[in-house]
Steps between C-alpha positions, in 0.01 A plus 500: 500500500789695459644809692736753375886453439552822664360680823538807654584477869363692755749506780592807413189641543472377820846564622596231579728447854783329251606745267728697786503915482274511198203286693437914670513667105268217352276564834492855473494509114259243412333324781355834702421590122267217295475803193882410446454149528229545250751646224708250551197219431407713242838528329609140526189387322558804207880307495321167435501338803235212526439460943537653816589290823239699753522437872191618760623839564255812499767747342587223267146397415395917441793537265376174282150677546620803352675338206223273418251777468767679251502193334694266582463131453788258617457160618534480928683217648411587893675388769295337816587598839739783467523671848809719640753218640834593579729320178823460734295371789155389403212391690327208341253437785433891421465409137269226549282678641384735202119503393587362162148404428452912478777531220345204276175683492683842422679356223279261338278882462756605337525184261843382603635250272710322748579510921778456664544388907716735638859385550504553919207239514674300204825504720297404804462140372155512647384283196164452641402834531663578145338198337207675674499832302623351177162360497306787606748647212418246234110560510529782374868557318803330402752470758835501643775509797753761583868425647767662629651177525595319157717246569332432847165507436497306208716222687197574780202439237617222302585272874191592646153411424388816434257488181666620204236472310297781635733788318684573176722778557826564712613848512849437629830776548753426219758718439882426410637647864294263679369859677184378689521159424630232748831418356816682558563514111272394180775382273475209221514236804240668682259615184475098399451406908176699451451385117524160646238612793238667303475253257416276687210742657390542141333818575487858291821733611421838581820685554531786723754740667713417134684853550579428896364781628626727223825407569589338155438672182199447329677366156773291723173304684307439173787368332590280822195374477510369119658243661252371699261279315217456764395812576142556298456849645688811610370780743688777539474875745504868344518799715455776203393518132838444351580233718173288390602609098860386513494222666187339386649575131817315596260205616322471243806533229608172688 
């Protein structure tokens, strides 16, 4: 089974900790309001966009609510764990500790193609208790593993004896700053490192946080990541209608 070459994030939705002064707009314009987030489901899908990375949020999960019953239908790649953990300092024994049995059974309801493990219990290297959900994950869905980490949780997977055959997808940061990756820079040495890395993982690339935070240009990112040839799948954030038409049109002119 395939999933969809593009996704809509949802971090904006959410307001997410990492996006600076805007994280208060996006939490006062969208997350305390699900209607908005709605219109923005709504309007990617009318723009031709094919899934939706969902996380278990209840303003989140009204908004996709809302734009289902106006009908929309987009493909949801969930994400497994999702809890509020500090991004500068984060807590992975807090992380760990999510009831991630509760989010499999709300997304497989809601016929989730794939599921994702949360990058703070990815980045815990706790590879029992993640091979542990990617099988609760794979009874019911395909699945996959979130990083913050690239370059160091690769290294991580591939010398450990975690099973790598329990998932098929690896959302990953890639973005031609290096913002939110772990590497100081992500230039031709670097982007081959990680070629180098992931092919030997041999797993689906998911790309996210491709416009750093909205900090590159939409049409500078895409055309970064042209160069790139193992990345199967972009996701990218909106935080208004126009946003979600221009820069899903410059995607998908790529």
């Amino acid at each position: 089974m395939k999933i969809p070459q593009n996704i809509l994030g949802s971090a904006t939705f959410t307001g997410e900790s990492y996006f600076g002064h805007r994280t208060r707009l996006y939490q006062l314009d969208l997350h305390r309001n699900p209607e908005n987030i709605a219109k923005l489901i709504l309007k990617a899908y009318d723009v031709g966009v094919k899934g939706i990375n969902l996380v278990n949020d209840e303003a989140l999960l009204k908004g996709w609510e809302i734009a289902c019953d106006n009908g929309c239908k987009i493909d949801i790649i969930a994400t497994i764990g999702k809890r509020e953990v500090d991004y500068l300092n984060p807590d992975y024994e807090i992380a760990k500790k999510v009831d991630y049995l509760e989010d499999i059974e709300i997304f497989d309801s809601l016929s989730s193609k794939v599921m994702l493990v949360d990058e703070f219990i990815t980045d815990s290297y706790d590879w029992l208790l993640i091979e542990k959900i990617l099988e609760e994950i794979n009874k019911v869905s395909l699945s996959g593993i979130i990083t913050s980490f690239p370059f160091k949780s690769t290294r991580e997977i591939l010398n450990s004896d975690f099973r790598k055959d329990l998932f098929d997808f690896y959302m990953i940061p890639i973005n031609q700053l290096g913002y939110m990756m772990d590497s100081p820079s992500f230039l031709k040495e670097e982007r081959e490192d990680l070629r180098i890395l992931l092919e030997k993982l041999n797993k689906k690339i998911i790309a996210s946080k491709v416009l750093a935070a909205g900090i590159i240009m939409p049409s500078e990112a895409f055309s970064f990541l042209e160069k790139i040839d193992y990345i199967d799948t972009v996701t990218i954030g909106a935080a208004n209608e126009n946003e979600i038409e221009e820069d899903f049109k410059k995607l998908f002119e790529k």
